[in-house]
SEVOLO-365460 format. One line per 4 residues: number of its first residue (from 0); for each residue z, y negated, x negated of C-alpha. Coordinates in steps of 0.25 Angstrom, whole numbers, plus 5000, padded with zeros to 4 digits. Example, Ala and Ser with C-alpha at 12.3 -4.5 7.8 and 13.67 -1.06 7.14 Angstrom:
2
0 = 5031/5018/4951 ~ 5029/5004/4945
This chain:
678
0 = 4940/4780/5071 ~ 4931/4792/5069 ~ 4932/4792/5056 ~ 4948/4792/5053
4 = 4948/4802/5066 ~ 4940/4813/5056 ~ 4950/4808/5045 ~ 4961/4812/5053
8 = 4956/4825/5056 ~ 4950/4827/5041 ~ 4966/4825/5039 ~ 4970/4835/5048
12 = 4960/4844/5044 ~ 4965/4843/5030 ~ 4980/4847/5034 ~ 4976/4859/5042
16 = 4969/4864/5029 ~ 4982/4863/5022 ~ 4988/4873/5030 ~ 4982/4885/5038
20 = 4989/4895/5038 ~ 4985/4911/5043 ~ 4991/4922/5046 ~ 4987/4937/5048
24 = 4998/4949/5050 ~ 4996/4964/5049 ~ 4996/4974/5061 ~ 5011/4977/5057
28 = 5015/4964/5053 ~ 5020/4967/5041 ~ 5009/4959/5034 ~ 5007/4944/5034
32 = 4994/4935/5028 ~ 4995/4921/5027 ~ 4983/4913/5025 ~ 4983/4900/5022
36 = 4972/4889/5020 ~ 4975/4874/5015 ~ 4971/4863/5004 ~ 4975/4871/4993
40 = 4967/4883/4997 ~ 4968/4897/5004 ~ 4980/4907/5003 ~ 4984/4919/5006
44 = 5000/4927/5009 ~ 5004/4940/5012 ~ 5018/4946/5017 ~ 5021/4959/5019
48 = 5035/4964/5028 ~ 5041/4951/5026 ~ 5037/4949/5009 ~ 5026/4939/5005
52 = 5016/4949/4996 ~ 5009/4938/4993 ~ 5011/4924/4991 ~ 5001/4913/4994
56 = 4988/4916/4987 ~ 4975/4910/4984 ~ 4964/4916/4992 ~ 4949/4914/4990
60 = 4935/4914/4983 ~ 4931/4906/4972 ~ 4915/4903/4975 ~ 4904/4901/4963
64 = 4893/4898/4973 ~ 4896/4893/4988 ~ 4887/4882/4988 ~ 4886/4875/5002
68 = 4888/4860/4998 ~ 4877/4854/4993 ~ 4874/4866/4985 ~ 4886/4864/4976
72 = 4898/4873/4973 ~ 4908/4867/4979 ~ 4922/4875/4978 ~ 4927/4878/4991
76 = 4937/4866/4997 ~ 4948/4865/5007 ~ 4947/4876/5016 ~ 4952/4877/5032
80 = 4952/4887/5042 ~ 4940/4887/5049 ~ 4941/4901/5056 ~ 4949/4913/5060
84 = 4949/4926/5066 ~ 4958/4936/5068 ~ 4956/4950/5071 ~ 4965/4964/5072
88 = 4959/4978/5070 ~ 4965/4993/5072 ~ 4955/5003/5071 ~ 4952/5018/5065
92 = 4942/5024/5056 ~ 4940/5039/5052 ~ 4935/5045/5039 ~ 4933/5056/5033
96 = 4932/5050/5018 ~ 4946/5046/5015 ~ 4960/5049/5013 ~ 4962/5048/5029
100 = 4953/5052/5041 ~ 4959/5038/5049 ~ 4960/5026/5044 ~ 4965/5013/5052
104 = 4960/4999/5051 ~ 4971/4990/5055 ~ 4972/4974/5052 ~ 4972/4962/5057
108 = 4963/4950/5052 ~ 4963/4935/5048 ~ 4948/4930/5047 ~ 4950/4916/5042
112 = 4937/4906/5038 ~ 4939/4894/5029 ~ 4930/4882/5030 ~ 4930/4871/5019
116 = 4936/4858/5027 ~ 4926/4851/5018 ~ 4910/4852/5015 ~ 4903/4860/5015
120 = 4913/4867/5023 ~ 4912/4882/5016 ~ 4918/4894/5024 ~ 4926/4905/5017
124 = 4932/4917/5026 ~ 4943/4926/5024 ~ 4949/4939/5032 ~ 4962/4946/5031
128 = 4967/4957/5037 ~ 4981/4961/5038 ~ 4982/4976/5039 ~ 4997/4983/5039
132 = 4994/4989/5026 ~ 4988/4976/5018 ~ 4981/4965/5020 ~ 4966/4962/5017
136 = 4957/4950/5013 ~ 4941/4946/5011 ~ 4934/4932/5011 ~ 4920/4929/5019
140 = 4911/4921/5015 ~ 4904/4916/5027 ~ 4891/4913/5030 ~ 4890/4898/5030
144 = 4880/4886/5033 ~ 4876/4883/5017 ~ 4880/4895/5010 ~ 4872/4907/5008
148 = 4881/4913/4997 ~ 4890/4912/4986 ~ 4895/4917/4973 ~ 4910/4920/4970
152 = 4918/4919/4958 ~ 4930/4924/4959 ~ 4942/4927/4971 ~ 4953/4915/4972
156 = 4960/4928/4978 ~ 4977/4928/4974 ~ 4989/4938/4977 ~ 5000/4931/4973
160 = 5011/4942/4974 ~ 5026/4935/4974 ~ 5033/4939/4962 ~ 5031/4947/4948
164 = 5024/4960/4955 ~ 5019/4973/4948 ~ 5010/4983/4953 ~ 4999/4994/4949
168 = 4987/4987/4941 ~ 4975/4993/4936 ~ 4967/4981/4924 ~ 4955/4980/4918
172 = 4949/4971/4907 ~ 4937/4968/4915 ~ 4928/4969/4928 ~ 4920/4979/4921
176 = 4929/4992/4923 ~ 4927/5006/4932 ~ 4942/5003/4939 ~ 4948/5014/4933
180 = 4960/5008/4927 ~ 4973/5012/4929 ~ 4984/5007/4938 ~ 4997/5002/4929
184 = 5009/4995/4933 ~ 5009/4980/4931 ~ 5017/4967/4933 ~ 5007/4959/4939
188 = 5011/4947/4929 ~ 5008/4956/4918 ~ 4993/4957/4920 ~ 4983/4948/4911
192 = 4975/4941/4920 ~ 4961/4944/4913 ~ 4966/4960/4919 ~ 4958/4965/4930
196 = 4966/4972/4941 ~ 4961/4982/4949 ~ 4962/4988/4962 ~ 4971/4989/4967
200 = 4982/4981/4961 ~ 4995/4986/4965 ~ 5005/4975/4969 ~ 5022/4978/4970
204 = 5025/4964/4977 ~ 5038/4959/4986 ~ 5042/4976/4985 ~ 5029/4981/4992
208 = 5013/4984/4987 ~ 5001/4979/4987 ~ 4988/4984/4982 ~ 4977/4975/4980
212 = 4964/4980/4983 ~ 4950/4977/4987 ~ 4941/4982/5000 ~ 4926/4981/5003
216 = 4920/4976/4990 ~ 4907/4973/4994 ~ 4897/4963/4989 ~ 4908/4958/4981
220 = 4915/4958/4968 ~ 4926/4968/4966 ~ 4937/4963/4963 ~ 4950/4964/4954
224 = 4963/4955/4953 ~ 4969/4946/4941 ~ 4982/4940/4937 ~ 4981/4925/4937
228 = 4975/4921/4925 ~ 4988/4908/4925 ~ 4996/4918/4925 ~ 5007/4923/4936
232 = 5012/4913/4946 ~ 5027/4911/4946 ~ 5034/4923/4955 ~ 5020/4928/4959
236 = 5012/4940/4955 ~ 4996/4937/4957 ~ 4984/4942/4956 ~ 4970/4937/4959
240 = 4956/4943/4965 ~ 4946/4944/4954 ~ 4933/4946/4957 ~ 4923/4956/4948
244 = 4913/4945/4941 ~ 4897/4949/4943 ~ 4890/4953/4931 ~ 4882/4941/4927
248 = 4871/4948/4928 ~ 4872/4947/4944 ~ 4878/4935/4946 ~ 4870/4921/4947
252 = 4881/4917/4936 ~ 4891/4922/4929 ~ 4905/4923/4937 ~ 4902/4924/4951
256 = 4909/4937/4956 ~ 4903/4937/4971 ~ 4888/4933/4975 ~ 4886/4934/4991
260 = 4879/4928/5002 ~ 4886/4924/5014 ~ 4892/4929/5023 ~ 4901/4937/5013
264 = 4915/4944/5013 ~ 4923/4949/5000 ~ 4930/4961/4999 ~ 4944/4962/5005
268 = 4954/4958/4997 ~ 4965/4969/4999 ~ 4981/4972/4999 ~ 4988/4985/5003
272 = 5003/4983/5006 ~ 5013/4993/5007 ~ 5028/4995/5004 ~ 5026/5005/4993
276 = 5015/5010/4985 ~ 5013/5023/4993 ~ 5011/5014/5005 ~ 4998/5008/4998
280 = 4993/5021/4998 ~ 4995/5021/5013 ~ 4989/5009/5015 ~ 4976/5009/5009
284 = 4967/5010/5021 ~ 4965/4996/5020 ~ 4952/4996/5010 ~ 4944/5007/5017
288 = 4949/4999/5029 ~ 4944/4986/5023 ~ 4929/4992/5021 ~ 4917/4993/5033
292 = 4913/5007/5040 ~ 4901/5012/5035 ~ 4887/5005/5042 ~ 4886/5011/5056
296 = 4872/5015/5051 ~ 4878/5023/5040 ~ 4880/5039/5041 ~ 4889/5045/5032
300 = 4894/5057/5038 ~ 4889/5065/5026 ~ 4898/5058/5017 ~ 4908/5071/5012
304 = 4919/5070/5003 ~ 4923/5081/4994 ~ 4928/5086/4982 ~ 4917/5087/4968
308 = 4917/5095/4956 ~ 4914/5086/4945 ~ 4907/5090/4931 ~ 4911/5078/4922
312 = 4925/5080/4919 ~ 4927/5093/4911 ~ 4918/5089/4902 ~ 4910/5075/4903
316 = 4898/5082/4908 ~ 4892/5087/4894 ~ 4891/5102/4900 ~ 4884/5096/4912
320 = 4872/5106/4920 ~ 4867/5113/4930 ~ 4874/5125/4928 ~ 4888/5117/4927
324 = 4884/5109/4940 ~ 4883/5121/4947 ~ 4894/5127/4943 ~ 4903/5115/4947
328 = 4895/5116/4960 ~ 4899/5130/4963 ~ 4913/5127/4959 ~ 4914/5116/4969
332 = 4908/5125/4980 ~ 4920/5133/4974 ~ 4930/5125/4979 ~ 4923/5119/4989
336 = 4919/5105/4985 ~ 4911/5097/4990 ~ 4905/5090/4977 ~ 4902/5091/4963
340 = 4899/5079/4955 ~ 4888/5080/4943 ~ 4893/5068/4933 ~ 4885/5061/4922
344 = 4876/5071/4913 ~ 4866/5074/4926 ~ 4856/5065/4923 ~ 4852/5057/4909
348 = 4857/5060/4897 ~ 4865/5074/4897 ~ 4879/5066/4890 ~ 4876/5052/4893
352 = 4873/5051/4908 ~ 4872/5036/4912 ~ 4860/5027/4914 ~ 4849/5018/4906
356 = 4836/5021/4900 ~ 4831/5035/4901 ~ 4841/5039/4910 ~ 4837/5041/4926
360 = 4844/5047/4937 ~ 4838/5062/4937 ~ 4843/5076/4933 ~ 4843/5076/4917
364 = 4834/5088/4912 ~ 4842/5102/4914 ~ 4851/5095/4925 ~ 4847/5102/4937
368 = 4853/5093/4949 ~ 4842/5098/4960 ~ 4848/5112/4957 ~ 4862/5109/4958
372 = 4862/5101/4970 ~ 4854/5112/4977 ~ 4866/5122/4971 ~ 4877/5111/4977
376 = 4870/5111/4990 ~ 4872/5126/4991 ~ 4886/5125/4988 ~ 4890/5115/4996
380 = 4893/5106/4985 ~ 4887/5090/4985 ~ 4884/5087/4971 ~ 4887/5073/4967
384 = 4880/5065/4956 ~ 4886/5055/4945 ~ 4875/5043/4940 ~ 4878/5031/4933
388 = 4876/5019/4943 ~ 4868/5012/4932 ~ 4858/5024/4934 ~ 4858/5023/4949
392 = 4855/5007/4947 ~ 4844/5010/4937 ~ 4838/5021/4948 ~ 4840/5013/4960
396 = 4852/5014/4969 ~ 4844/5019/4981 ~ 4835/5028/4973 ~ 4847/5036/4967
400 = 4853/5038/4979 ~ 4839/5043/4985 ~ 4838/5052/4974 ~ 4852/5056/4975
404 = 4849/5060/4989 ~ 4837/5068/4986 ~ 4844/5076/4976 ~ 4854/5080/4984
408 = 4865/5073/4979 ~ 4879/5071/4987 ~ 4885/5060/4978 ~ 4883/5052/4965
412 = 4893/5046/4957 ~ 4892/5033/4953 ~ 4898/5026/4939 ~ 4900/5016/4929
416 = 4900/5004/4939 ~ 4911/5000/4934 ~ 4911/4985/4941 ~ 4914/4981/4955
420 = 4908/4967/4954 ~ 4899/4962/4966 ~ 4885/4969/4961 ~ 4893/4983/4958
424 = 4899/4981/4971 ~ 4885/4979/4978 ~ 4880/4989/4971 ~ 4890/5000/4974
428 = 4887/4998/4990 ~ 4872/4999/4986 ~ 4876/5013/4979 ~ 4882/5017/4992
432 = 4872/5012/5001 ~ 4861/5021/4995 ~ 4871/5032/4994 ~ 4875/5032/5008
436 = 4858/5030/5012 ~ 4855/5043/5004 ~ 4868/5051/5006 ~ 4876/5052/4994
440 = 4890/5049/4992 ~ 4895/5040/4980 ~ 4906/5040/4969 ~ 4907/5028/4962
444 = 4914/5029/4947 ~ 4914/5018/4938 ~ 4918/5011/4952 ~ 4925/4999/4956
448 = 4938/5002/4964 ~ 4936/5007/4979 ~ 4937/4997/4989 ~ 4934/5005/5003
452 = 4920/5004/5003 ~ 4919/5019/5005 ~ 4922/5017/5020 ~ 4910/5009/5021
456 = 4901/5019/5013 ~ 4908/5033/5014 ~ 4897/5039/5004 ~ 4904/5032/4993
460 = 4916/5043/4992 ~ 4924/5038/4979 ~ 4923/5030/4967 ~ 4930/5031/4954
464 = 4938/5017/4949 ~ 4949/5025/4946 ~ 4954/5031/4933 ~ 4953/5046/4935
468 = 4952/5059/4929 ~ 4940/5057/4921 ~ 4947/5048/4911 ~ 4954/5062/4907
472 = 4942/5063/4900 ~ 4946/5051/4891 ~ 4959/5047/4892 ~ 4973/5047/4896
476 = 4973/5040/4907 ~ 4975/5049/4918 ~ 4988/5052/4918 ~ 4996/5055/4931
480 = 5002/5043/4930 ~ 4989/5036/4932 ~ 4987/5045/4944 ~ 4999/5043/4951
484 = 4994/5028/4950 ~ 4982/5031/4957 ~ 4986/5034/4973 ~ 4993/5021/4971
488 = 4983/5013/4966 ~ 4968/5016/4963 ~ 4966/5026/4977 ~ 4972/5015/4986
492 = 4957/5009/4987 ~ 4951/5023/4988 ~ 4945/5035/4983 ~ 4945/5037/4968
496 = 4937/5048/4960 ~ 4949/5050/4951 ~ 4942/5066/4948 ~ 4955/5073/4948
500 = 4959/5088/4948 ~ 4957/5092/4934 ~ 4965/5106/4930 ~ 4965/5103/4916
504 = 4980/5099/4917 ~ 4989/5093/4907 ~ 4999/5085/4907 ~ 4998/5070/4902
508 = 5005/5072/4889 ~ 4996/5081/4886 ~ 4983/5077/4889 ~ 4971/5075/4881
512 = 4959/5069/4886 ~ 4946/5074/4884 ~ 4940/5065/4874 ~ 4952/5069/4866
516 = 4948/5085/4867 ~ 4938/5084/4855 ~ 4926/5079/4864 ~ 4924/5075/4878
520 = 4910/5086/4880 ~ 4915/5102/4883 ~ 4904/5110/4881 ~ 4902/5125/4890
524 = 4909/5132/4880 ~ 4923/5127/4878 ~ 4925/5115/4888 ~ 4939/5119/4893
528 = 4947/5114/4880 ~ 4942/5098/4881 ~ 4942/5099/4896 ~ 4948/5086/4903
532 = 4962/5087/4906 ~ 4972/5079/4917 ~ 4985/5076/4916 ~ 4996/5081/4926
536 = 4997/5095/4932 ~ 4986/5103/4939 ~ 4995/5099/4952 ~ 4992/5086/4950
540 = 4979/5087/4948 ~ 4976/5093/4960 ~ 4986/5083/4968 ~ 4976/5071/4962
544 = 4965/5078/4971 ~ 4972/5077/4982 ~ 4979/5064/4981 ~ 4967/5055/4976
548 = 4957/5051/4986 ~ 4943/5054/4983 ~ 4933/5058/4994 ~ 4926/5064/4982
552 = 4935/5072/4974 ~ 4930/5075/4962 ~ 4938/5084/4955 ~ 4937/5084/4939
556 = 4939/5099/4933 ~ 4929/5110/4931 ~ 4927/5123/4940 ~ 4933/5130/4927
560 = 4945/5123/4927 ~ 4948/5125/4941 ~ 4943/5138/4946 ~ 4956/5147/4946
564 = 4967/5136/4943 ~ 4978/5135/4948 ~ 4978/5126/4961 ~ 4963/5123/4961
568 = 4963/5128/4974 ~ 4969/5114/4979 ~ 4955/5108/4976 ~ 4948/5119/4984
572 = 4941/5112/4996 ~ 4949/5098/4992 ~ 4946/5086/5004 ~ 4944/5074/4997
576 = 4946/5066/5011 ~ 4958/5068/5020 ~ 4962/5064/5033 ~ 4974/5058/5030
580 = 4983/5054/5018 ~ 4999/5052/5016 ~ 5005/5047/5003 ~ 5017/5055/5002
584 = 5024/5048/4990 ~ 5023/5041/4977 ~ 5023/5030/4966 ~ 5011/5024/4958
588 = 5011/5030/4944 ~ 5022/5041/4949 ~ 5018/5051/4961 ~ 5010/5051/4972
592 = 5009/5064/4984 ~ 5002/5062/4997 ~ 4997/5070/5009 ~ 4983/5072/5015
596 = 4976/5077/5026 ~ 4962/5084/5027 ~ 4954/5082/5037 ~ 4956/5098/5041
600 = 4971/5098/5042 ~ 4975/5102/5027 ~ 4985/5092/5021 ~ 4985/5090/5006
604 = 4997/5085/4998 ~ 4996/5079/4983 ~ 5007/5073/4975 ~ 5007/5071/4959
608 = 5016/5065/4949 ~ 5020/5059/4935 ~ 5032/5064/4934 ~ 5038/5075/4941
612 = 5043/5073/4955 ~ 5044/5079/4969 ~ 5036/5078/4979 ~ 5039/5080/4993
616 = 5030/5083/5006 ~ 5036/5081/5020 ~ 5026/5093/5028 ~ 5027/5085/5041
620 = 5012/5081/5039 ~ 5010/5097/5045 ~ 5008/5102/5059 ~ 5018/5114/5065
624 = 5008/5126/5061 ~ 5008/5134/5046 ~ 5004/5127/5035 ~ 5000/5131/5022
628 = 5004/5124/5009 ~ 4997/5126/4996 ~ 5002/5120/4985 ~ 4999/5116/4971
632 = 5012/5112/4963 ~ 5015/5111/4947 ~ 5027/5121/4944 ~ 5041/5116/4939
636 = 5040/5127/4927 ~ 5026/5129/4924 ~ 5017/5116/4926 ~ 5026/5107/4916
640 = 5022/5117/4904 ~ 5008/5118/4913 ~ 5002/5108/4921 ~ 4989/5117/4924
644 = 5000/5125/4931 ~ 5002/5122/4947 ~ 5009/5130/4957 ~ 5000/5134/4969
648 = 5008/5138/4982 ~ 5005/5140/4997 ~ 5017/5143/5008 ~ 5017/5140/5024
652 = 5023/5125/5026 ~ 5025/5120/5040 ~ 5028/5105/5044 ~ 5041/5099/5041
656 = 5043/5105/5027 ~ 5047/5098/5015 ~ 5039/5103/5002 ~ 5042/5097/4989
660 = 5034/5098/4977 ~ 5039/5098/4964 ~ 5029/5090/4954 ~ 5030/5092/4939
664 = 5027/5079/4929 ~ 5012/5074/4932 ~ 5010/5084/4943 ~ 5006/5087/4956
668 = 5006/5094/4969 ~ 4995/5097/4980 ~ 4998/5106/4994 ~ 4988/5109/5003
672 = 4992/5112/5019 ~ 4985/5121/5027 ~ 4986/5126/5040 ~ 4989/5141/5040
676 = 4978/5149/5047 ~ 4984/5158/5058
């Protein structure tokens, strides 16, 4: 009797695993997710107002090593709900570092753990949170009786999107890449399967959006999203998670993505939903959201953003000295910068600053850093330093950042990582560990994309992963086109060192890269004919500054191209940080204008276009008292025959006007609101 007793209960068991159903509900409503567990596996939905946005899909880790049952790897079985917990959150966290000065966490959350029904009886957990901008998603690995740790070899993660949807894609040939690629628009059915996609992958399904992205990568393998490689289902759109492979060197053998010890959690998994593309951009609080504060040990309060000179764009560095240094110094004192940035050519080889043998992380003979430091000091200027991360590993991560420190070093810019599997990963928040221990701030180029960890370590300002400016140098990529791409895609997951504001104006038609000049190295005496150009007007140049989020603003051009030019005095004293941000209007690839707030009470406006438009600004934002409005415009007559001409303005404005702005094919607009001093 016993015995067909626990029969009976095995059976009934058995038919509870085949249908368990969760749900979990945004704050608003408005968003649904449906988790379900039975015999053929575990799945995912999600609706939004009313419209599935995706259909049931596969959710999941495939493991290499999760060896409980006498010591063999066994595939995870039949799963059942073992646990849940649910929880709701509403609070508010302030910062100085971002493009608002409040930000709230709103969600509620699913925590569901799975338990094998048969041995050994294996755990996996995963958490959901249902915010009303998005949803996000991350699996724990608990600690278990008989599991110490485990490898992974790849996500079983699915979104499949009903219908044949299209979006915003940036692809790449292999997981060895600096993120820079550009965003393009594709049918989701036309991507090859063996394309990498990267983040975020811009989604137009059931007449709304959705940006794919990724939060808190730590101790994991970053990760990118495929086409199936069986092609399309029928009436679906899918993608799948892929997870950035180890090098073999580091993995115990070739494949595994992900080596941990238990207790582990993934990153979060991460959609932004809105009902327009300019409503992603509103909506993308979520990442920095997803991320831990800083260690209550941790002080960071003399973290500072700011705006930097830069030396490395004019002219690749082959004039690089002392004497030039100081002059870029003086000329951000000038226009009262915070920074200036000494790239490669410092240290090593005076034309070939990079790492190996011979090569250490000192001054290079008649490069006086001591001296210009001291000078910067003076000034009021922090100088930041550019080092291969290759040389900083050779050196020692903690000694770098000790000498660093000792010099009198602000910041250092790291590059050529250029990988985002789980060792780069772990050896990024090493980097800004030390860096925060000894007080320098970090800009990571030849980065893997952003995924909010710069709540958790503030030090670390910005990265690259994003095509920018310096590619003027080389190529025609950066075209306005690709710029209009970017608020729309690329800044979604956060601060991007695009290096923009160059003076050298041309239209794209016209535009010759650097290389092409007849060599790529000025020399003192006649650098002004192969300087770098940028395409579009000097308006628009000046509205990238503003537009593009970059706690350090590194600004490309030399002090001889923009003392005395026409609207340099709209980078005089730029914040880089604001206290809040309003998308006013635009369209990927097309237009974009928003306004901002500093944190003393100005309000900035940018917008830029492709082809010629009007933009329009509501003055409601603006108290009853005088206020001041500069502006810095393109001419109807003058800047189509000239694009280094821009119109600069100032006349008293008061709340409730309507100004419009008239912008001329790739250009621009900045205005800048004061209060008039009594």
């Amino acid at each position: 009797m016993k015995r067909l007793y626990s029969v009976i209960m095995m059976v009934l068991f058995g038919l509870v695993a085949q249908a368990e159903t969760l749900e979990l509900t945004s704050p608003d409503g408005t968003i649904v997710i449906d988790f379900l567990v039975d015999t053929n596996g575990v799945r995912w939905s999600l609706t939004r107002k009313g419209q599935m946005i995706v259909n049931p899909s596969r959710i999941g880790l495939e493991f290499k090593g999760f060896k409980s049952f006498q010591g063999k790897e066994v595939p995870l079985g039949t799963m059942h709900i073992l646990e849940r917990r649910s929880r709701s959150a509403d609070s508010t966290w302030e910062t100085h570092l971002y493009r608002r000065g409040s930000v709230r966490d709103h969600f509620n959350e699913l925590e569901v753990t799975l338990e094998e029904i048969d041995m050994p009886h294996r755990r996996l957990g995963y958490v959901f949170r249902a915010y009303d901008e998005g949803v996000a998603f991350r699996y724990i690995v608990p600690e278990q009786n008989g599991v110490a740790g485990f490898e992974i070899l790849r996500e079983q993660t699915e979104w499949r999107f009903p219908g044949k949807c299209s979006g915003w894609f940036t692809l790449y040939n292999d997981d060895h890449n600096s993120n820079e690629g550009a965003f393009e628009r594709h049918d989701v059915s036309d991507i090859r399967p063996d394309a990498l996609i990267g983040a975020p992958a811009i989604v137009e399904v059931a007449g709304q959006q959705v940006a794919l992205c990724e939060a808190a990568l730590v101790n994991w393998a970053g990760v990118y999203y495929k086409t199936p490689t069986g092609g399309q289902p029928d009436g679906q759109s899918t993608l799948e998670a892929h997870l950035t492979p180890l090098p073999k060197s580091e993995a115990s053998t070739s494949g595994s993505a992900v080596i941990r010890e238990t207790p582990a959690e993934s990153p979060w998994r991460v959609m932004i939903c809105a009902d327009t593309q300019l409503d992603l951009l509103k909506n993308n609080d979520m990442i920095l959201n997803l991320n831990p504060p800083p260690e209550k040990d941790l002080d960071f309060s003399w973290v500072k953003p700011g705006v930097s000179s830069w030396d490395w764009w004019v002219e690749s560095n082959n004039s690089l000295s002392t004497e030039l240094s100081i002059r870029l110094v003086d000329f951000a004192a000038e226009m009262g910068w915070a920074y200036h940035t000494i790239d490669g050519g410092w240290y090593g080889f005076a034309r070939r600053p990079n790492h190996g043998p011979n090569v250490r992380l000192e001054p290079r003979r008649g490069f006086d850093l001591a001296r210009i430091v001291e000078h910067a000091r003076a000034k009021g200027v922090g100088i930041w330093l550019w080092i291969h991360w290759e040389l900083i590993n050779d050196t020692g991560i903690e000694e770098t950042f000790a000498r660093l420190e000792k010099w009198g070093v602000k910041g250092v810019k790291i590059d050529f990582m250029n990988r985002q599997d789980q060792w780069m990963v772990c050896w990024y928040e090493r980097v800004c560990r030390a860096a925060a221990k000894h007080g320098v701030m970090v800009n990571f180029h030849g980065a893997h994309k952003p995924t909010g960890t710069e709540r958790t370590w503030p030090n670390c300002l910005t990265r690259e992963g994003i095509r920018g400016n310096e590619m003027n140098i080389f190529s025609k990529e950066i075209t306005p086109t690709h710029c209009a791409t970017l608020p729309f895609t690329r800044f979604l997951l956060g601060p991007g060192d695009f290096t923009p504001g160059g003076f050298g104006n041309v239209f794209s038609k016209d535009f010759v890269p650097q290389v092409d000049k007849g060599h790529r190295y000025g020399d003192e005496t006649d650098r002004c004919p192969h300087w770098a150009e940028e395409m579009g007007t000097r308006a628009h140049a000046l509205a990238l500054c503003i537009a593009f989020d970059s706690p350090l603003m590194t600004l490309c051009d030399w002090p001889e191209r923009y003392r005395g030019s026409r609207g340099v005095e709209a980078l005089r004293r730029l914040p880089t940080t604001w206290a809040s941000t309003k998308p006013i209007d635009g369209e990927c690839g097309e237009h974009y204008s928003v306004l901002r707030e500093t944190h003393d009470g100005r309000f900035y406006f940018a917008a830029f276009t492709v082809r010629s438009r009007q933009a329009e600004l509501q003055l409601d934002f603006l108290d009853d008292s005088k206020w001041e409005m500069e502006s810095f415009t393109d001419d109807p007559e003058l800047t189509p025959t000239n694009p280094k001409h821009v119109n600069v303005a100032s006349r008293i404005v008061v709340k409730g006007e309507r100004v419009l702005f008239e912008l001329q094919d790739e250009g621009g607009a900045v205005a800048i609101f004061r209060h008039v001093v009594k």
